[in-house]
C-alpha positions as CSV (number, residue, x, y, z in Angstrom):
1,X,-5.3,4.7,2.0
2,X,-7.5,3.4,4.1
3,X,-7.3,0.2,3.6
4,X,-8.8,0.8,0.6
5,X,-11.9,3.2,1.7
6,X,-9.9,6.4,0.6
7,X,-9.3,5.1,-3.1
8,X,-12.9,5.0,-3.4
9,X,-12.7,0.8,-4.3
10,X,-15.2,-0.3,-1.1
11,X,-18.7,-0.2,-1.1
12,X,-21.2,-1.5,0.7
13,X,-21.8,-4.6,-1.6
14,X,-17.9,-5.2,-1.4
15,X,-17.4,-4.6,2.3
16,X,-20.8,-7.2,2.6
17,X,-19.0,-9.8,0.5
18,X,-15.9,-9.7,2.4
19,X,-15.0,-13.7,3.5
20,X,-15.3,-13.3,7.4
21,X,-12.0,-14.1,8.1
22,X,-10.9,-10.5,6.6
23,X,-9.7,-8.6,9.1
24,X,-11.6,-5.1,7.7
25,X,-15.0,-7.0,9.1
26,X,-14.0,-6.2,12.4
27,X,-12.6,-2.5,12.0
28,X,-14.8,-0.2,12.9
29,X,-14.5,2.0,10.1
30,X,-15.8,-0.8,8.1
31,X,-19.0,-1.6,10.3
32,X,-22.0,1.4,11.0
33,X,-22.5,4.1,12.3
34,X,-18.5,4.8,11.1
35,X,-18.8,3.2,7.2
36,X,-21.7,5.5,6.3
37,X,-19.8,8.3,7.3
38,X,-16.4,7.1,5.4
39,X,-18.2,6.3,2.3
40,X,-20.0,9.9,2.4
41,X,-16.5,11.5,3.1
42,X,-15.2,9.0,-0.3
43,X,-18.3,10.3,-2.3
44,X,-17.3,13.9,-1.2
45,X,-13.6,13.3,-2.5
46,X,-14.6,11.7,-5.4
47,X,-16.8,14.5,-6.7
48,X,-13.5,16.9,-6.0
49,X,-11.8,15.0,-8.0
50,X,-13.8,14.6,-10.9
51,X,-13.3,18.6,-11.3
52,X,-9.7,17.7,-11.7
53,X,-9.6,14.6,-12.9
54,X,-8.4,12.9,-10.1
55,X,-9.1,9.8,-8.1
56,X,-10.6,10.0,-4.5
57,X,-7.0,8.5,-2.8
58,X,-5.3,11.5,-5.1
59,X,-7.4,14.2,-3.1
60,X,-7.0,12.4,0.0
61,X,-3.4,12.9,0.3
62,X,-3.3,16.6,-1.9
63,X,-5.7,17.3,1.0
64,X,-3.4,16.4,3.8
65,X,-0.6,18.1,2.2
66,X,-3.1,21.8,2.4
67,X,-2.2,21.8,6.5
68,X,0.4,23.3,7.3
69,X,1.3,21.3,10.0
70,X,2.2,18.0,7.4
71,X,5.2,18.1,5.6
72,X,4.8,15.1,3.8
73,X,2.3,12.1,3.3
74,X,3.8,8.2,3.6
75,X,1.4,6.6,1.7
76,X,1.7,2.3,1.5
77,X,0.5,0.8,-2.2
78,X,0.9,-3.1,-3.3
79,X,1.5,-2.8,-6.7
80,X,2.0,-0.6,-9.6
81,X,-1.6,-0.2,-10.1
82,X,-2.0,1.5,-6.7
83,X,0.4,3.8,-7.0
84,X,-1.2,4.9,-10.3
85,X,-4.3,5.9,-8.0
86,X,-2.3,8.1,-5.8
87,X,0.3,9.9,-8.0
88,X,-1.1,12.6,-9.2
89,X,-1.8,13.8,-6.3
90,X,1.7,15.3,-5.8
91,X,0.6,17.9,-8.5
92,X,-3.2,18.3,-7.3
93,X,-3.7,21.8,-6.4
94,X,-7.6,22.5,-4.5
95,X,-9.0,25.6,-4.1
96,X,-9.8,27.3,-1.1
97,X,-13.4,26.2,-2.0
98,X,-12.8,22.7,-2.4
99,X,-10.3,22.5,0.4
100,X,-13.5,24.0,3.0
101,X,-16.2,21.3,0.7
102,X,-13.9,18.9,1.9
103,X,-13.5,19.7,5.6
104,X,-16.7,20.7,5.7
105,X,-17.7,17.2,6.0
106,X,-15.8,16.4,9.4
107,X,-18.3,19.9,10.8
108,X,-20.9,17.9,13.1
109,X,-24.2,18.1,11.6
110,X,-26.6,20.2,14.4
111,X,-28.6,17.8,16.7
């Protein structure tokens, strides 16, 4: 999930408060220009899945399992708790329009 940026847990206060030693301070989707752009994507799934009450990791992975070219999502959680986060996405159905709000976001924005 991201190492947590798809289940909508990171934000920039968290990422910032990170001890230095974590290894998600040297990712690059956890430094700029990338983390303003993942936590716009999160925001984006988060407000899908508020019309379905969902979580962000939930719309993720229903999401992935729209193309047609994935037959199944392997998705690694810690604990019970996590996998309560991503469950429901097995039954998550999206729209045609929330499927394009969605990949609308990964269209480049015109120079």
């Amino acid at each position: 999930m991201g190492s947590g940026l798809l289940i909508g847990a990171m934000t920039r206060e968290r990422i910032a408060a990170m001890p230095e030693d974590d290894w998600r301070k040297r990712n690059p989707n956890f430094q700029e220009p990338l983390l303003s752009g993942n936590l716009r994507l999160v925001e984006r799934l988060l407000w899908v899945g508020q019309r379905h009450g969902a979580s962000p990791g939930e719309v993720a992975i229903a999401w992935t399992l729209t193309n047609p070219a994935v037959t199944g999502a392997i998705v690694g959680v810690r604990s019970a708790q996590q996998a309560q986060g991503v469950v429901g996405a097995a039954n998550l159905d999206l729209t045609q329009d929330e499927i394009a709000e969605i990949e609308d976001y990964f269209v480049p924005e015109a120079a």
